[in-house]
C-alpha positions, 0 to 999 in steps of 0.5 A: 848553435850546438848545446854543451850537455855534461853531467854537471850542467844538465837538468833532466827532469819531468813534472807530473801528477803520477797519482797513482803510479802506473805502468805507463808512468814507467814508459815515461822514466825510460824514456828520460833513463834513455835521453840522459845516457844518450847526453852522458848523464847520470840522473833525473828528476821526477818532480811530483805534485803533493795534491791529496783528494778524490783524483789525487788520492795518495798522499805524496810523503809524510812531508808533504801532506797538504792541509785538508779543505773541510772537516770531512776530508780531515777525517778521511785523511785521518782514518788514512794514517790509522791504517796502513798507508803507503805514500806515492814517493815509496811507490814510485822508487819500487816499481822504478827499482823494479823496472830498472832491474827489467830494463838491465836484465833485457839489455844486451850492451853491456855498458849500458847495462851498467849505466842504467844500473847506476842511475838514479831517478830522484822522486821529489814531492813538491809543495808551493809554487811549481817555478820556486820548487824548480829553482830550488833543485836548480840552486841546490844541486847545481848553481851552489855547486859551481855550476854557472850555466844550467841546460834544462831538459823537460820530458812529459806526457802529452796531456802536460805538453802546455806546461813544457811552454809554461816552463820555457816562458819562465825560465828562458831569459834567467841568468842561470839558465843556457838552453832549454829543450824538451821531449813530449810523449805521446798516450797511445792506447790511454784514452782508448783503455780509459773509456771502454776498459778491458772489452774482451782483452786480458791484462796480458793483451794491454800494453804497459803505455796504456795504463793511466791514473784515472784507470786505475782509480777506476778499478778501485772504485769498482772493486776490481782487486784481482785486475789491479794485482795482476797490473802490480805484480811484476812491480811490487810485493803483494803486501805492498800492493795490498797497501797501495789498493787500500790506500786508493780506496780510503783517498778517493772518497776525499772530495774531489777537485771542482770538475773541468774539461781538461784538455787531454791532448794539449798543443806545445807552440814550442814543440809542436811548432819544431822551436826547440831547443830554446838557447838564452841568446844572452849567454846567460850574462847577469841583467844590470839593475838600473839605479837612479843617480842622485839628483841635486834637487832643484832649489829656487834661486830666489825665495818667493816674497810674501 
C-alpha cells in the first residue's frame, strides 16, 4: 500500500538527548532536511530531552529546567544561572542556522537550494511523558488544524534504534494516526573517536559523523578549550562558543545519572527486520467504546416468608 505523504499530513521528526549539540548531531538534521523534501515537506521536528545532570549538562530552555534532586545540584545549577549560560535550544537553532547556510551554499540544484533555505527545523524541550509530549505537537499542529490522518516519520541514530519500536508499538492502532515509517542512522567512527580520542589525527582529519556528546563533555572535562573551539568555530560566534564551554563545565559537575550499561548499538525489530512502513490497517476509523445496556434487574416474583 502506497502511503499519501503531503505537507499537511507528515510528521517528521526525531527524538534525541543532543546534550551537548555536536557536528555529528548535524548529520542527522541533514539527513531528516533531505527525507522531508524528497516527500515535499516543509519542516521537522527536533524533539529534545530537558535532562539537566553530569551527562546532560545543559539546561535545555528557561522553560523547561527540571527541579534539582539534592541541595548540591541546587547550587550548581544556581551558580549556572549567576553566570553566563547558554541553553541547549539556542545552541542547537545556531549551528542548524549555520549549516543550513553550508548546506545551500554547497548545493547546485537551484530549487532545492531554496527549499533548504525555507525550511524549518523546530527545536522543541520537552518535559514529562515522551508519548504525551508527542501527542501534544500532533494535536496542535495537525489534528486541531483539520488534519484527521497523521503519517509519522522517525529518524534516529543508532544508539536510539530501540526507542523507533517504542513509538511504532504506541502510536500504530491510534485513530489519528495512518502509517508509521522511520529511518536509523548508522555512528560510523563515533565509538571509535570516543575511546581513543584524537591519536595522532588533526581535527581537520575527523569526519563531522564522528563527534559525539560524550567526546565532548570529555574535552571539557580534561580542559581541552583550543580542540573544543576549533570544533565550533564554522557553527558558532566565539563568544557564543565561550559560553557554551563554560556552561558544560559548570553542568557536568551536577550529579551524575545512576551508571548503566547502555547499549550502544541496539536492535530496531521493525527496522532491522525490513517491517516498515507500519500502516494502520484500520484506516484510522474511531474504536466504538462498549457500553453496558441497562438491565432490568432481576426482581423475585415472590418475597420470601419469614
Amino acid at each position: 500500500m502506497s502511503i499519501n505523504y503531503t505537507p499537511d499530513n507528515t510528521f517528521i521528526f526525531s527524538f534525541v538527548r543532543m546534550n551537548p549539540p555536536t557536528p555529528g548531531h548535524l548529520e542527522l538534521i541533514k539527513n531528516m532536511i533531505d527525507k522531508a523534501i524528497n516527500l515535499g515537506v516543509g519542516k521537522a521536528y527536533v524533539i529534545t530531552s530537558s535532562s539537566l545532570d553530569g551527562k546532560n549538562p545543559l539546561p535545555c530552555s528557561i522553560s523547561s529546567i527540571p527541579k534539582a534532586k539534592n541541595k548540591s545540584d541546587a547550587a550548581i545549577v544556581a551558580n549556572m544561572f549567576q553566570s553566563e549560560l547558554i541553553y541547549k535550544s539556542t545552541i542547537l537553532d545556531k549551528m542548524i542556522t549555520s549549516y543550513k547556510r553550508h548546506l545551500t551554499d554547497s548545493e547546485t540544484n537551484l530549487s532545492k537550494k531554496q527549499q533548504i533555505l525555507n525550511f524549518k527545523v523546530i527545536v522543541i524541550c520537552f518535559l514529562g511523558s515522551p508519548f504525551g509530549f508527542i501527542y501534544n505537537i500532533i494535536k496542535n499542529d495537525f489534528i486541531d488544524k483539520g488534519i484527521a490522518k497523521i503519517n509519522m516519520f522517525f529518524i534516529v541514530g543508532r544508539d536510539r534504534a530501540d526507542f523507533l519500536d517504542t513509538i511504532i508499538d504506541n502510536f500504530r492502532s491510534k485513530d489519528y494516526i495512518k502509517s508509521i515509517n522511520g529511518m536509523i542512522l548508522e555512528r560510523e567512527g563515533m565509538e571509535a573517536l570516543k575511546n581513543t580520542g584524537f591519536s595522532e589525527r588533526t581535527i581537520a582529519d575527523i569526519r563531522p559523523s564522528e563527534y559525539s556528546a560524550s567526546f565532548i563533555r570529555g574535552l571539557v572535562r580534561n580542559n581541552q578549550r583550543e580542540d573544543f573551539e576549533q570544533i565550533y568555530k564554522q557553527y558558532l560566534s566565539p563568544d557564543e562558543i565561550e559560553k557554551l564551554y563554560e556552561t558544560i563545565k559548570i553542568g557536568i559537575t551536577i550529579k551524575p545519572p545512576p551508571s548503566k550499561d547502555d547499549d550502544e548499538n541496539p536492535q530496531s525489530r521493525y527496522f532491522d527486520d525490513g517491517l516498515l512502513p507500519v500502516i494502520n490497517e484500520t484506516g484510522g476509523k474511531r474504536r466504538k467504546r462498549k457500553t453496558k445496556k441497562n438491565k432490568r434487574k432481576y426482581k423475585p416474583r415472590y418475597s420470601r416468608r419469614k
